[in-house]
N, C-alpha and C positions, 0 to 999 in steps of 0.2 A: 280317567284315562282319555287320554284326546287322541285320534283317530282319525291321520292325514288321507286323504285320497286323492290318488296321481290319475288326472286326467291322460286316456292313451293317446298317444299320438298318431296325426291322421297320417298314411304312409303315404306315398307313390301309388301303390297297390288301390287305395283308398279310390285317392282322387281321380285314376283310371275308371275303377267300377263304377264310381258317382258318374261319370263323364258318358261312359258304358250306358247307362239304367236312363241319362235324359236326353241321350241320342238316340237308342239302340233306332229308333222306328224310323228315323232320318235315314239310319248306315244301311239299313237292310234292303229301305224300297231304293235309293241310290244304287245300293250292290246289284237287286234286280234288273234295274233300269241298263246298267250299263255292262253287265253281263248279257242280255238282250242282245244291247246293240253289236258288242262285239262279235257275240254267236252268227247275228245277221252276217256282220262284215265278213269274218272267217269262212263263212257258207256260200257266202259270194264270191271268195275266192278259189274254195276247192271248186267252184264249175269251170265249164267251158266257154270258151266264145259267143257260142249259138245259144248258150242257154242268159250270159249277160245280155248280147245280143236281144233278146225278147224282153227285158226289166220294163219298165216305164221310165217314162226323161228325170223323172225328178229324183228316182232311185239310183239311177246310175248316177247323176248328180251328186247324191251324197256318199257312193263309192269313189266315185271319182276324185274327190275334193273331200281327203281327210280333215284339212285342215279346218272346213267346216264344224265339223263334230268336232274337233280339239278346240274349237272355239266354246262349241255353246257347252260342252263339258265343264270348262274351265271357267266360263259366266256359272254356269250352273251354284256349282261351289261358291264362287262369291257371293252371289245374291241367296243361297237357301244355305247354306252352309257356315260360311263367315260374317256375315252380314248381321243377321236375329243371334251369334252367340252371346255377345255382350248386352246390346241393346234390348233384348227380349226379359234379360234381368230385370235391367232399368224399369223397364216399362209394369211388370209384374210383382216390381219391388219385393222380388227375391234375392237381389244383391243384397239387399238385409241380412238376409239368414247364409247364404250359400258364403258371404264374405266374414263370417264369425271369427274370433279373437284365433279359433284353432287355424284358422287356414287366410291367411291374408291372400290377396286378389290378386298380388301376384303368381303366388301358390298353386293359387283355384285354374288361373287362364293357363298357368304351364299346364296341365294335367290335362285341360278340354284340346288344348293346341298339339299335344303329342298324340290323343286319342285321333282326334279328327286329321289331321295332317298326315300321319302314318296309314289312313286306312285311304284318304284321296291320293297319297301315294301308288299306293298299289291298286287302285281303281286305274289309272292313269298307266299304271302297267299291263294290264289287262285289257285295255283300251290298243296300244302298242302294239301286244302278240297277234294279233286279231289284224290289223291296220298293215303289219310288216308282209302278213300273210298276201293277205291283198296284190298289194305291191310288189312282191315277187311275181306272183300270176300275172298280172296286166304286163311286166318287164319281159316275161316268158313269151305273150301271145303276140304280142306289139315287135318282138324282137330288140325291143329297147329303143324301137320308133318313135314312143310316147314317152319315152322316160324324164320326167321335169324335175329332177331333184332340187332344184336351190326354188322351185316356186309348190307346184300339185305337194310335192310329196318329200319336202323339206322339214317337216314336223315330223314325220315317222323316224322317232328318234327317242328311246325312254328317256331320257336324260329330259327333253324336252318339255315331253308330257310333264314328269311329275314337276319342272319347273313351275309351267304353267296353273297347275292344279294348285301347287304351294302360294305362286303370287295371288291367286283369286282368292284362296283361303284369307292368307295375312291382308290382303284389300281388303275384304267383307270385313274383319274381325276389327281392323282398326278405326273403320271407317265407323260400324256401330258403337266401338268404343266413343269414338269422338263426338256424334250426334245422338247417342240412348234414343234412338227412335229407331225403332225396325223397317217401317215403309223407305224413310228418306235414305236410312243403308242402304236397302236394298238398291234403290233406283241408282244413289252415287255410284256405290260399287258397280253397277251393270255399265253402266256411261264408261267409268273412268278406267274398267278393265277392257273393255272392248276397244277406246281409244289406244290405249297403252300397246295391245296387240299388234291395232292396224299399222301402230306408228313405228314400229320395229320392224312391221311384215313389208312394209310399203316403203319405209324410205330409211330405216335404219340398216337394217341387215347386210344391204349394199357396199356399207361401208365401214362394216368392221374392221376392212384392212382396204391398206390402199390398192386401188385394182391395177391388174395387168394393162397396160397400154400396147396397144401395135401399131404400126403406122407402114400404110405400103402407099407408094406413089401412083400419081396416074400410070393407066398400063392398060391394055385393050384385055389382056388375060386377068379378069377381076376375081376375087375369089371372097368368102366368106373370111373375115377378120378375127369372127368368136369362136372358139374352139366346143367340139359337140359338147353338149349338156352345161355348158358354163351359164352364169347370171350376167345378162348382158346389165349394161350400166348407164355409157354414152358413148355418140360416137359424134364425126363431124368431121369439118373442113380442117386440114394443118399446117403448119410452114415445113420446108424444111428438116426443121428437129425435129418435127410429131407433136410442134405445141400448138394447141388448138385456135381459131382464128376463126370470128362470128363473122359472118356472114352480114355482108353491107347493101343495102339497096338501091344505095347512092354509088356502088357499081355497075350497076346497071346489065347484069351479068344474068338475071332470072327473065331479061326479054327474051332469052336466046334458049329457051328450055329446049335442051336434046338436038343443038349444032355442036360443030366442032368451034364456032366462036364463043359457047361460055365456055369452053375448056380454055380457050388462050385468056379470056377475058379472068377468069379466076388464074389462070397463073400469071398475067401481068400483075395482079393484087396479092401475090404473094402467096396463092397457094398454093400447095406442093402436093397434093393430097389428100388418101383419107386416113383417121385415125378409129380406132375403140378401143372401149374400154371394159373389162369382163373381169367375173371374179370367176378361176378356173374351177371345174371339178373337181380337182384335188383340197381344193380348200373346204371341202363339204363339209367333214367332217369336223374340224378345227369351227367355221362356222356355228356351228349346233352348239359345241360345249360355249365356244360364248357367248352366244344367245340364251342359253342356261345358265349360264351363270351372271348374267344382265338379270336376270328374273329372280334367281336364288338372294340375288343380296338385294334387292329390289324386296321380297318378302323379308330376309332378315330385318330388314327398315322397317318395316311396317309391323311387324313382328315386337320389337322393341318398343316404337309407337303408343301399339296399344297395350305393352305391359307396362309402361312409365305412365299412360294416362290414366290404367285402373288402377292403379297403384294413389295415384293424384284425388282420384274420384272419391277415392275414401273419406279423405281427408277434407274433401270440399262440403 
């Protein structure tokens, strides 16, 4: 009598717990870490004036400037979190065993990817509540004096956080997939997420949509052009229409700083004015989600990435 035996099959469930049991010590002291700092941030903001007022510079510093900590948060994950998932395999040459007949490598990275990604998820949220807190208090005490939403406090936005947390995750994880060395991960991924940041914070954001343009003429009654709390852009000399006109110094118009002769001397050269250019308050919001979603399919990329190259790796 011959006597088949049906290997079980590894489930979801499986691959969770396996993902579970070689991360847990990573999820916990992360969870600590940034439970911490939240707790700080939220405690900073149930005080008062007088009592921020006495912090030291470098503390207020990093109440001030969320966007700091949404930085090294989001590094953080790429480089300890995304970075050694793959590459730590490699290197330990346990993608041997972990990549078995039962569970091919694409398999294995959905399971670590849904464990790890769903829990810097909501790290990233908790990061948020704590930050929003913040920021209501300084908008209270400031009267809305301080309020710098499209720069200080343009990240305080879950959508964004958990953006951020996801592209540094799928950075690290594709990045290790591609190089199987954990140091050089790491270092790519820290480089190439912190670029990626600044280059959105700095010169992309501005221009998700095209800005409001004003243009008012000379006039002894001069007034500010950018409307409160907007992201200023550009501003400058204009003709006429409000279309903008560089400045010549072959007019000879900057000998005459603050007469009433470089005023005639720029409008014989055809200028009419000033203009600027602002992206209004209202567009704050609309802003955020697409800069969230620059980021979200930015990790779907990369996401994909590294499940066609461990998929590849096998094979090689």
């Amino acid at each position: 009598m011959t006597t088949t035996l049906t290997r079980p099959r590894v489930t979801t469930g499986d691959l969770l717990r396996v993902a579970w049991q070689r991360h847990r010590a990573l999820v916990l002291v992360s969870t600590v870490l940034v439970v911490a700092a939240a707790v700080t941030i939220a405690f900073a903001g149930a005080r008062t004036d007088a009592v921020l007022g006495s912090l030291p510079g470098f503390v207020l510093r990093v109440l001030w400037e969320p966007r700091d900590v949404n930085l090294l948060f989001g590094a953080a994950v790429a480089v300890f979190w995304g970075a050694p998932l793959v590459a730590r395999e490699h290197e330990a040459r346990t993608a041997l065993v972990a990549w078995g007949q039962d569970v091919p490598p694409g398999r294995w990275l959905t399971g670590q990817v849904a464990l790890l990604g769903a829990v810097a998820s909501c790290l990233a949220a908790v990061l948020w509540l704590a930050e929003v807190q913040l920021v209501d208090k300084i908008r209270e005490l400031s009267d809305d004096r301080l309020y710098q939403p499209f720069t200080t406090w343009f990240e305080v936005a879950p959508q964004l956080l958990v953006s951020y947390a996801l592209f540094g995750f799928a950075l690290g994880a594709a990045t290790g997939t591609l190089l199987r060395r954990t140091l050089p991960s790491m270092a790519v991924a820290l480089v190439v997420f912190g670029g990626a940041r600044l280059a959105v914070m700095e010169w992309g954001r501005e221009h998700f949509l095209p800005p409001v343009r004003t243009f008012e003429p000379w006039s002894d009654d001069h007034r500010s052009q950018v409307t409160d709390h907007a992201l200023y852009v550009d501003s400058g000399y204009a003709d006429a229409n409000g279309v903008p006109i560089d400045y010549q110094d072959a007019w000879g118009c900057g000998d005459r700083v603050g007469s009433a002769g470089q005023l005639d001397c720029l409008k014989a050269n055809g200028v009419a004015g000033h203009y600027a250019d602002f992206q209004p308050v209202d567009r704050l919001d609309l802003f955020r989600w697409i800069e969230a979603g620059v980021f979200l399919v930015l990790a779907a990329g990369l996401l994909a990435l590294a499940w066609y190259w461990v998929g590849r790796a096998r094979r090689v």
